[in-house]
C-alpha atoms as an extended CHARMM CRD file, in Angstrom:
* protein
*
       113  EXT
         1         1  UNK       CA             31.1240000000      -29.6210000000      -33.0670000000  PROA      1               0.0000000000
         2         2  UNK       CA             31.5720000000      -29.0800000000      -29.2800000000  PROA      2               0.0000000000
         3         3  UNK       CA             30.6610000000      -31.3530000000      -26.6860000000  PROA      3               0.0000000000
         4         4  UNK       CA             27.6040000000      -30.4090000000      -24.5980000000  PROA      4               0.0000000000
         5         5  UNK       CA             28.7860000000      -29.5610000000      -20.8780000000  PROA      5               0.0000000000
         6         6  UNK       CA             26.6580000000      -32.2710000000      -19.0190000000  PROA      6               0.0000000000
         7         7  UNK       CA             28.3310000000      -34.6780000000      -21.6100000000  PROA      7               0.0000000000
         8         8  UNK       CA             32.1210000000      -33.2320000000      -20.2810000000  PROA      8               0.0000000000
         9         9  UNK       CA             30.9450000000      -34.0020000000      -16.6430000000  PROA      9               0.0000000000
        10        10  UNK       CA             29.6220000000      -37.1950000000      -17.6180000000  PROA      10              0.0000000000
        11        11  UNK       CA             32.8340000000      -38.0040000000      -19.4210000000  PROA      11              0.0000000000
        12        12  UNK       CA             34.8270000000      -36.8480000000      -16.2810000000  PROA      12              0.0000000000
        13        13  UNK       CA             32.8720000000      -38.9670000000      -13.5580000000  PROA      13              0.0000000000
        14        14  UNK       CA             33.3260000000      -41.8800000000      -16.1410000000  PROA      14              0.0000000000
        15        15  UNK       CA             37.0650000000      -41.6200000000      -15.6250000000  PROA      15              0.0000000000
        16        16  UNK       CA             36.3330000000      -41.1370000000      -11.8590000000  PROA      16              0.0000000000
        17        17  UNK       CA             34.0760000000      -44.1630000000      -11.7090000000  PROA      17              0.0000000000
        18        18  UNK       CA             36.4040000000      -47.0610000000      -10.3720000000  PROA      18              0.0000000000
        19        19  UNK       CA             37.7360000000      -47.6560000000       -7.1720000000  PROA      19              0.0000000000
        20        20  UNK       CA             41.3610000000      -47.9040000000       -8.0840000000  PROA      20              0.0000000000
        21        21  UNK       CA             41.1670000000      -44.8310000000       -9.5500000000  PROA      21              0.0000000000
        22        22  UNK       CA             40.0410000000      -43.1100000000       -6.9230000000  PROA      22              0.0000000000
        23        23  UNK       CA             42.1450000000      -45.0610000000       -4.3230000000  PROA      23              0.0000000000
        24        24  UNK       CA             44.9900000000      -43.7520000000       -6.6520000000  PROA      24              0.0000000000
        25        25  UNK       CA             44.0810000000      -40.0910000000       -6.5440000000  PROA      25              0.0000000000
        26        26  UNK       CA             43.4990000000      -40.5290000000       -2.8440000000  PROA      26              0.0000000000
        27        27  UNK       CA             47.1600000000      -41.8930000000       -2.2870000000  PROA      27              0.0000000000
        28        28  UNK       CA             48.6980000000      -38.9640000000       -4.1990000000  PROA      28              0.0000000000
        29        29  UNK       CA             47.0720000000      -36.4790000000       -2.1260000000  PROA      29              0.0000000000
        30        30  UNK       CA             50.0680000000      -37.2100000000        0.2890000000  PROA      30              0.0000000000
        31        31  UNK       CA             52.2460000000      -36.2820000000       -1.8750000000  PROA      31              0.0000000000
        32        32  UNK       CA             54.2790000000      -38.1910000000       -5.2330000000  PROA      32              0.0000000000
        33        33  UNK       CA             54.7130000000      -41.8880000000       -5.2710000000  PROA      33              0.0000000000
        34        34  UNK       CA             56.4380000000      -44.4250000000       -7.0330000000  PROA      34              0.0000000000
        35        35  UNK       CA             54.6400000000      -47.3770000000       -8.3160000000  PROA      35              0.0000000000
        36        36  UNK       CA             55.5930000000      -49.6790000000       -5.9940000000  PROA      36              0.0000000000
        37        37  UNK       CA             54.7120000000      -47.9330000000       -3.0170000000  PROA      37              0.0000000000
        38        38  UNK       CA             50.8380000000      -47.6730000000       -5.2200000000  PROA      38              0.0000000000
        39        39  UNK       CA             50.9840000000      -51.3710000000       -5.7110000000  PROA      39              0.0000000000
        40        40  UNK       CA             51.9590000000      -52.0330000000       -1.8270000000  PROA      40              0.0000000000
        41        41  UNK       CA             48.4840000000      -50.0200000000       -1.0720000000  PROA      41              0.0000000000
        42        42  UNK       CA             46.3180000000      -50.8510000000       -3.5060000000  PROA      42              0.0000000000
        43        43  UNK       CA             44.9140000000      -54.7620000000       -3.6430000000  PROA      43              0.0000000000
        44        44  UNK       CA             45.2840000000      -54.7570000000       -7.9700000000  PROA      44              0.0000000000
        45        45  UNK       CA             47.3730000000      -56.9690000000       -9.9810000000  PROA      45              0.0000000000
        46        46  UNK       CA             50.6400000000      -54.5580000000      -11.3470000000  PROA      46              0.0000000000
        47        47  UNK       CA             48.7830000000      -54.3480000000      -15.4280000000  PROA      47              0.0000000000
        48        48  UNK       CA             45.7390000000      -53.3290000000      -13.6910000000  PROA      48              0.0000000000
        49        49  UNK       CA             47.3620000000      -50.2400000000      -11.9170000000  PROA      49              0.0000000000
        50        50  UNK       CA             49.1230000000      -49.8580000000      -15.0160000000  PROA      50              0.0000000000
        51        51  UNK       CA             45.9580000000      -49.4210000000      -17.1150000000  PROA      51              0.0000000000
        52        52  UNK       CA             44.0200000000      -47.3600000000      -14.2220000000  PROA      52              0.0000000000
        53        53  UNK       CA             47.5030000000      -45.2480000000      -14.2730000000  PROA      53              0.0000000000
        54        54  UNK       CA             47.5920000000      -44.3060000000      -18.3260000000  PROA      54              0.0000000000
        55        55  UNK       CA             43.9150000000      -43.4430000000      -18.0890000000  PROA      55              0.0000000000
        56        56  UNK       CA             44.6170000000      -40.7380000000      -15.1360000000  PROA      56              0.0000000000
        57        57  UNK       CA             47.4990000000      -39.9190000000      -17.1750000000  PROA      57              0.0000000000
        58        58  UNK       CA             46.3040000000      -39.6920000000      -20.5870000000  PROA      58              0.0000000000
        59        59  UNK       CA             43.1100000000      -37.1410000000      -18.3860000000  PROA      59              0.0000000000
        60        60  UNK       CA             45.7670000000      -35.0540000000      -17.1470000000  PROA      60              0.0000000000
        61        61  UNK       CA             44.5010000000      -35.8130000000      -13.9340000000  PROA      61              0.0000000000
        62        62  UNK       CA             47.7380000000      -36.9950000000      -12.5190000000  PROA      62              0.0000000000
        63        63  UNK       CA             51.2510000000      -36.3130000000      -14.0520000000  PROA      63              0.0000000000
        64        64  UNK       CA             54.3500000000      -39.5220000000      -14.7050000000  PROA      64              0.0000000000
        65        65  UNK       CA             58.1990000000      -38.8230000000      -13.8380000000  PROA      65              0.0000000000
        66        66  UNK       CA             60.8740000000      -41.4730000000      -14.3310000000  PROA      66              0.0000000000
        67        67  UNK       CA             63.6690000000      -42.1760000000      -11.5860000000  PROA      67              0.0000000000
        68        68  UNK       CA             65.9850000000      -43.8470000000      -13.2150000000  PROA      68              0.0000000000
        69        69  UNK       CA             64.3570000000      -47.3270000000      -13.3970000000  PROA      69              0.0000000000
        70        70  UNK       CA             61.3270000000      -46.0460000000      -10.9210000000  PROA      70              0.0000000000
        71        71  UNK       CA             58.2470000000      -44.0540000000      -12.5300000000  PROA      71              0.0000000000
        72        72  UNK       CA             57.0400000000      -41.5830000000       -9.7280000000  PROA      72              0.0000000000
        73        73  UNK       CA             53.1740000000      -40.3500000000      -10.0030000000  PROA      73              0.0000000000
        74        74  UNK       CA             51.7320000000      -37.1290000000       -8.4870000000  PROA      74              0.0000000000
        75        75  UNK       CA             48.3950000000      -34.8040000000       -8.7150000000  PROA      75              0.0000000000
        76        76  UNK       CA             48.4800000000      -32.5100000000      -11.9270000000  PROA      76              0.0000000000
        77        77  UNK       CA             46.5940000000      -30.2280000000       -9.8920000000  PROA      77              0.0000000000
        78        78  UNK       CA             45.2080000000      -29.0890000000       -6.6220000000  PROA      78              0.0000000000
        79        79  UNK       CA             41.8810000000      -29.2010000000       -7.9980000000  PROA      79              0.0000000000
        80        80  UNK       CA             41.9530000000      -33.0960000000       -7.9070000000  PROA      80              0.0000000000
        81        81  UNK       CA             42.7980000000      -32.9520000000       -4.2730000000  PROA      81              0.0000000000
        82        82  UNK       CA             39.9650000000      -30.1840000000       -4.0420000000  PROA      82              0.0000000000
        83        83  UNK       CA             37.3720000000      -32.7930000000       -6.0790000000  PROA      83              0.0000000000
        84        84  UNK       CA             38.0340000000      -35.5400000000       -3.8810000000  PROA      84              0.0000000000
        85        85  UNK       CA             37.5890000000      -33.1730000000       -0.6040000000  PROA      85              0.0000000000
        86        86  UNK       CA             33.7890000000      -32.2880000000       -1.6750000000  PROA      86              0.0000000000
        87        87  UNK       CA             33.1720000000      -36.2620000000       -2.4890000000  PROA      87              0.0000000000
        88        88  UNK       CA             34.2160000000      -36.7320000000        1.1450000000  PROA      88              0.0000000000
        89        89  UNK       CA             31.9430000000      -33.9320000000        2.5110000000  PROA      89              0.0000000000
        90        90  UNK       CA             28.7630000000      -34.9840000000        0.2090000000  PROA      90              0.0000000000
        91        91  UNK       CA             29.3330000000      -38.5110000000        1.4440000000  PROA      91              0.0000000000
        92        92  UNK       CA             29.1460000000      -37.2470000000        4.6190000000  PROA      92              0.0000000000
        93        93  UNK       CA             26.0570000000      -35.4640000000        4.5270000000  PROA      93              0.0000000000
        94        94  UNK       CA             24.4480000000      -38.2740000000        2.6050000000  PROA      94              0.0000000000
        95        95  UNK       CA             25.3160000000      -40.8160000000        5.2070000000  PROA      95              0.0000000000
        96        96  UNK       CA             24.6980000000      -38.7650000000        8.3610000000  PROA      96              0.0000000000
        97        97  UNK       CA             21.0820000000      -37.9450000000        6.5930000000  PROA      97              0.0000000000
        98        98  UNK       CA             20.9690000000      -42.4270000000        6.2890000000  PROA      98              0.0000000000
        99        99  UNK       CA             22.1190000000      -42.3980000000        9.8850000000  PROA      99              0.0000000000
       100       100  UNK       CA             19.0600000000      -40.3140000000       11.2400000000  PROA      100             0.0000000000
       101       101  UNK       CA             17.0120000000      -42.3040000000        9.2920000000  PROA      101             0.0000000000
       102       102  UNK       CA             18.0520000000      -45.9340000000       10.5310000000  PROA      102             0.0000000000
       103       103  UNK       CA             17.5810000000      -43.7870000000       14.1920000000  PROA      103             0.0000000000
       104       104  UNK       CA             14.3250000000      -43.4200000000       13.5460000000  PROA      104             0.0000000000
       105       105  UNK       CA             13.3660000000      -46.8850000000       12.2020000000  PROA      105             0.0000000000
       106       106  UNK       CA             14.6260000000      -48.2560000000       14.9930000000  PROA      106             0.0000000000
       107       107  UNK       CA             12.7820000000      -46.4710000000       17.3420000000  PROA      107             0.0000000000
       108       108  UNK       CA              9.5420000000      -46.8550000000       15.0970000000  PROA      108             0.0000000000
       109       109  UNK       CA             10.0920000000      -50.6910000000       15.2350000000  PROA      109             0.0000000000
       110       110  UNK       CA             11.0330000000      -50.5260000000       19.2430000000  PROA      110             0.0000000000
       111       111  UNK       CA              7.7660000000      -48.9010000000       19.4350000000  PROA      111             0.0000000000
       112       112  UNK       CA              5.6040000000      -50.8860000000       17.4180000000  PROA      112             0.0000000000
       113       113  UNK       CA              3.5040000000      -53.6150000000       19.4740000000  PROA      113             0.0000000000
């Protein structure tokens, strides 16, 4: 039996729902990186990233290399990149909207007697 498709996009903001994660994704936008240079950005112990890193892996989101003793980790795709773009942009909007509202309240409340 398939999976519904709102349970699939559940599933996939599930894997996108911790900050490492993301912080990972955002760091490979720039390009492949070896682990250490992840480590040396990201504030996580190194079997933490290692975890977050076999999850993205295992998702297909992002795709493992080894260097001789290094393992190098990159997007599997542009669409990750492309994902992480339109978070940015509805963040945006959502804030600016937050930011016209804390305008007004504080002209409301200069106002008031």
């Amino acid at each position: 039996m398939s999976v519904p498709l709102y349970q699939a996009k559940a599933e996939l903001f599930r894997l996108l729902g911790h900050p490492v994660r993301i912080r990972v994704l955002e760091l490979l936008q720039d390009g492949p990186r070896p682990v250490r240079d992840l480590l040396a950005a990201i504030d996580v112990e190194p079997t933490g990233l290692s975890q977050h890193l076999a999850v993205l892996r295992r998702s297909g989101m992002v795709t493992a290399q080894r260097d001789g003793s290094t393992v190098v980790y990159a997007l599997a795709g542009g669409d990750v990149a492309e994902l992480l773009r339109a978070a940015r942009q509805l963040l945006t909007q959502m804030l600016a909207g937050q930011s016209e509202l804390l305008s007004e309240l504080r002209k409301a409340q200069e106002e008031a007697p």
